[in-house]
C-alpha positions as CSV (number, residue, x, y, z in Angstrom):
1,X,16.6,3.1,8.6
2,X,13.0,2.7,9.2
3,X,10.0,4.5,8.4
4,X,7.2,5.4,10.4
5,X,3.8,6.4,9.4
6,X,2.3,9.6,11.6
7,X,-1.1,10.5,11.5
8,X,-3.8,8.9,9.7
9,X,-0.5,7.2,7.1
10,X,0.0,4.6,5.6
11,X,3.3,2.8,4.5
12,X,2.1,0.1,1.6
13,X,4.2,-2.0,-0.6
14,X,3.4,-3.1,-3.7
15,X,2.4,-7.2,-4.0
16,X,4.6,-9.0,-6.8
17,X,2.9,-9.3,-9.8
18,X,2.0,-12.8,-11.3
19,X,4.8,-14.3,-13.9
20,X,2.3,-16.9,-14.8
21,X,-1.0,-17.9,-15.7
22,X,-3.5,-20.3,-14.2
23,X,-2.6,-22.3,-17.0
24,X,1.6,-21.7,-16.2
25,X,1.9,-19.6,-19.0
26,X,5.0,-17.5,-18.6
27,X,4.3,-13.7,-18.7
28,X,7.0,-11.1,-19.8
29,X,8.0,-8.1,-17.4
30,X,7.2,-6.2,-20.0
31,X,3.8,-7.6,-20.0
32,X,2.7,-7.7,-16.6
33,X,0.5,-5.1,-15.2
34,X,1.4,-3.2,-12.3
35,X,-0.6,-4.6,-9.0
36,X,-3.6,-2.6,-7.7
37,X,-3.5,-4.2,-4.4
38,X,-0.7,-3.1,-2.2
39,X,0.6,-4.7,1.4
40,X,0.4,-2.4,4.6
41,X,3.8,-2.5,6.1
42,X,3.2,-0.1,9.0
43,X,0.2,2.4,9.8
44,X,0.3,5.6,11.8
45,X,-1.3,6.1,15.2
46,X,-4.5,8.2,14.1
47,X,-6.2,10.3,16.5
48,X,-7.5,13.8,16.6
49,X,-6.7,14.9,12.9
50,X,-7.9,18.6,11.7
51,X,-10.5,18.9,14.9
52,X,-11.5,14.9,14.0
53,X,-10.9,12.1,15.6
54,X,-9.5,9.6,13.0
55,X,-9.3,5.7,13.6
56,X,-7.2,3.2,11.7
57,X,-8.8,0.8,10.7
58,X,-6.2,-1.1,8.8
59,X,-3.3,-3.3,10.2
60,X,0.2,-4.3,8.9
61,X,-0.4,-7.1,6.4
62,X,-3.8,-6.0,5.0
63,X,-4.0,-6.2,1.6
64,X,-5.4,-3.1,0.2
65,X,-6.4,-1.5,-3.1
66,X,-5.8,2.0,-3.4
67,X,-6.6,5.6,-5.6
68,X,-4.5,5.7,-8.6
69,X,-2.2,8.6,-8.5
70,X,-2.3,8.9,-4.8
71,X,0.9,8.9,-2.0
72,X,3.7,9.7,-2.2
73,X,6.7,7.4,-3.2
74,X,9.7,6.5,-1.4
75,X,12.3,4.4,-1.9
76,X,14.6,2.5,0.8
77,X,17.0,0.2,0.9
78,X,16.6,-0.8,-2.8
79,X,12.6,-1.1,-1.9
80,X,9.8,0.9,-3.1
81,X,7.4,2.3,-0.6
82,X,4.2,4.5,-0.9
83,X,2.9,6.5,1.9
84,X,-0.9,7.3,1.5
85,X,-3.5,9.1,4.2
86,X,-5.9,6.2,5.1
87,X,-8.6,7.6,3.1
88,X,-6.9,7.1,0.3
89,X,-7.6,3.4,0.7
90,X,-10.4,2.2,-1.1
91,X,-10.9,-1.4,0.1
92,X,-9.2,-4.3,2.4
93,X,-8.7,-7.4,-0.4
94,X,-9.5,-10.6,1.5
């Protein structure tokens, strides 16, 4: 099974978080801070959205940092998934 954005949505992932410092300190799980930036696995086709026209401007791969607290989450094949609205996407992390 896929998924497949519609609209302006966004299907992110969540980057793996560092297990050890620049100076290869090991960091428990426990630790560890949940990531802020997320990966886009697949985006939605946009268009006319509420009377607006609506253009994506990220791509699958971006790395992105989004609102806290926003999307919704799904989980797939033993993966976890969140499925935001584009504007819910703060900044592309380059």
């Amino acid at each position: 099974m896929t998924i497949k954005p519609l609209a302006d949505r966004v299907l992110l992932k969540a980057v793996e978080a560092e297990e050890t410092t620049a100076s290869g300190l090991f960091i428990a799980s426990s630790a560890q801070e949940k990531p802020e930036i997320k990966e886009v696995v697949a985006v939605g086709p946009g268009g006319k959205i509420d009377g607006e026209e609506v253009e994506m401007f990220v791509k699958p791969g971006d790395k992105v940092i989004v609102a806290s607290y926003s999307g919704t989450n799904v989980k797939l094949d033993g993966e976890e998934f969140i499925i935001v609205k584009q504007s819910d996407i703060l900044a592309i992390a380059e």
